[in-house]
N, C-alpha and C positions, 0 to 999 in steps of 0.2 A: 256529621251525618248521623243518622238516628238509628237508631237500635233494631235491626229486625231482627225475630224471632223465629221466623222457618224460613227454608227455600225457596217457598212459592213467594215469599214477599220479595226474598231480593232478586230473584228473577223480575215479579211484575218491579219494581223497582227500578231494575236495568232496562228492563224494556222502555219506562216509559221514559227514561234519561235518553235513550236512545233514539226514540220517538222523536222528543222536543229537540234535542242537539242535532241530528241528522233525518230532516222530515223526507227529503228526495230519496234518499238510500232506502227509510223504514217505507214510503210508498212504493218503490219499485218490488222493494222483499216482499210487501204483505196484500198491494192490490194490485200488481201486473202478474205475481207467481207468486202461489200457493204459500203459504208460512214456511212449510215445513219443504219446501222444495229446494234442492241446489242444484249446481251445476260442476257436476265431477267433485264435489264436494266445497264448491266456492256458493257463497252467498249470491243472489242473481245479479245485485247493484254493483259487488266485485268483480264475476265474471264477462258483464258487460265492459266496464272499464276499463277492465286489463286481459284482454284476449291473447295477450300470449303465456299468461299462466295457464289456460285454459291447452293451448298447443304444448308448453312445459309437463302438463300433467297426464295429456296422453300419451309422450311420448314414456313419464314415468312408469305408467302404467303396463306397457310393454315389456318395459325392462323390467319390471316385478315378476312380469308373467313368464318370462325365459327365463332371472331366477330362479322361480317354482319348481320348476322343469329342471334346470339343470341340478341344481342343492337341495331342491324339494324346502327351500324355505327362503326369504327374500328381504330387499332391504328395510323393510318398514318393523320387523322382527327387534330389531335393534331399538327401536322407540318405549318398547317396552316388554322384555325379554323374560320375566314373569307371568305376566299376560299371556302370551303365548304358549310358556310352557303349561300354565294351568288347563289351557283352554286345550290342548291338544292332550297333555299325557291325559287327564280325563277321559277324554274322548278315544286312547287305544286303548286305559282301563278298563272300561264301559264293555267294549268289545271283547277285550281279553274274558271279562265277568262270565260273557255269553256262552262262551264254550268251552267249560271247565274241563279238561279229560282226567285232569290225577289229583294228589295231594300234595302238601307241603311234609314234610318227614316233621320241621318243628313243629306243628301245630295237632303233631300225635298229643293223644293224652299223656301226661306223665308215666302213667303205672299200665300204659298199652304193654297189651300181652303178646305174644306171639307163638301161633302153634306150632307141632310139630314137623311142618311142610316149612316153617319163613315167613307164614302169611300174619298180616294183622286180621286179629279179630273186627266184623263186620263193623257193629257199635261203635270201636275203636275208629273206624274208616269213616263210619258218619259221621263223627264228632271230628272229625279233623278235616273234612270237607265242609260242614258249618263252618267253625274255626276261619278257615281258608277265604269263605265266602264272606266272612262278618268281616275276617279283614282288609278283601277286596272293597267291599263297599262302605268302608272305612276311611278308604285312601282317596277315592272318587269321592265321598262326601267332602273332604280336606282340603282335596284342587276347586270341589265346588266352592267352597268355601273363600277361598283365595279369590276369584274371581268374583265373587259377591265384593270382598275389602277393596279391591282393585277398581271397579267398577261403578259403585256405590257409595255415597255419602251417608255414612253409618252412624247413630247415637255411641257415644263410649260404651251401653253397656252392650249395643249387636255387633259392635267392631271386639268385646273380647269373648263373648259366645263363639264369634267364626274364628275368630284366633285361637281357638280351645279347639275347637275340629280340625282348623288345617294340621297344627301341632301335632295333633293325634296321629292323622292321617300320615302326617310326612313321618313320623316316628315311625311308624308300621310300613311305610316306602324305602323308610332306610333300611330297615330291619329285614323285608322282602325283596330287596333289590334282584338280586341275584337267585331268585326262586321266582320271578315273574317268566315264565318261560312254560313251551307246553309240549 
């Protein structure tokens, strides 16, 4: 087999192998339905074929969606359990970001002062609410990140750029675990 050099070759590649080996299957996928069209997730020359994967996967589907409901999470979770966690803690991070009401006590300056009432000086209280926010959206970059590697067919050197930020991120997630709260 000959040598390709990007993704788009071995995709056209596969296509056209695919093409010439199965001409019925590639005309029913590409001139009776749309390319990019399936059927509950089955290719159409599949779905035709075999109509009870077709009944199999609505009844799958059910059952995911009472899982949801009942565990708030279901069984396709398991396929890739990563995945999911990136894409969801992200997404209460994001939110948590949104409505910051206090600070983190670590992310005081070193040499914060404190007056005669207890209180931190004001500066002291900006700067630890920066702090707080650089390293919320530190951690949110980190899961972004993940799901880029996850997701994506990355060059070695954009597979260890996002491996630098999630690292970071999850550093600062371990580090804040227990100060995620409001």
């Amino acid at each position: 087999m000959e040598h390709l050099n990007t993704m788009d070759e071995f995709m056209k590649n596969m296509e056209d192998t695919y093409r010439n080996k199965y001409p019925l299957c590639y005309w029913i996928d590409n001139c009776l339905f749309k390319r990019k069209q399936t059927i509950l997730g089955f290719t159409p020359h599949y779905a035709l074929s075999h109509p009870w994967a077709i009944i199999k996967q609505i009844y799958c589907h059910f059952k995911w969606a009472y899982q949801r409901v009942i565990n708030g999470w279901d069984d396709t979770v398991h396929n890739h359990v990563s995945h999911y966690l990136s894409r969801h803690i992200e997404g209460v991070l994001r939110e948590f970001s949104k409505d910051i009401t206090g600070y983190v006590v670590s992310t005081l300056p070193d040499n914060a002062t404190v007056d005669e009432y207890g209180q931190y000086s004001k500066q002291d209280l900006k700067m630890a609410d920066d702090r707080w926010k650089d390293a919320l959206q530190s951690m949110i970059d980190g899961f972004i990140a993940a799901q880029v590697m996850i997701e994506e067919f990355l060059p070695d050197e954009d597979w260890e750029k996002n491996k630098k930020i999630f690292d970071k991120g999850m550093t600062l997630f371990h580090k804040h675990f227990f100060d995620l709260w409001d």
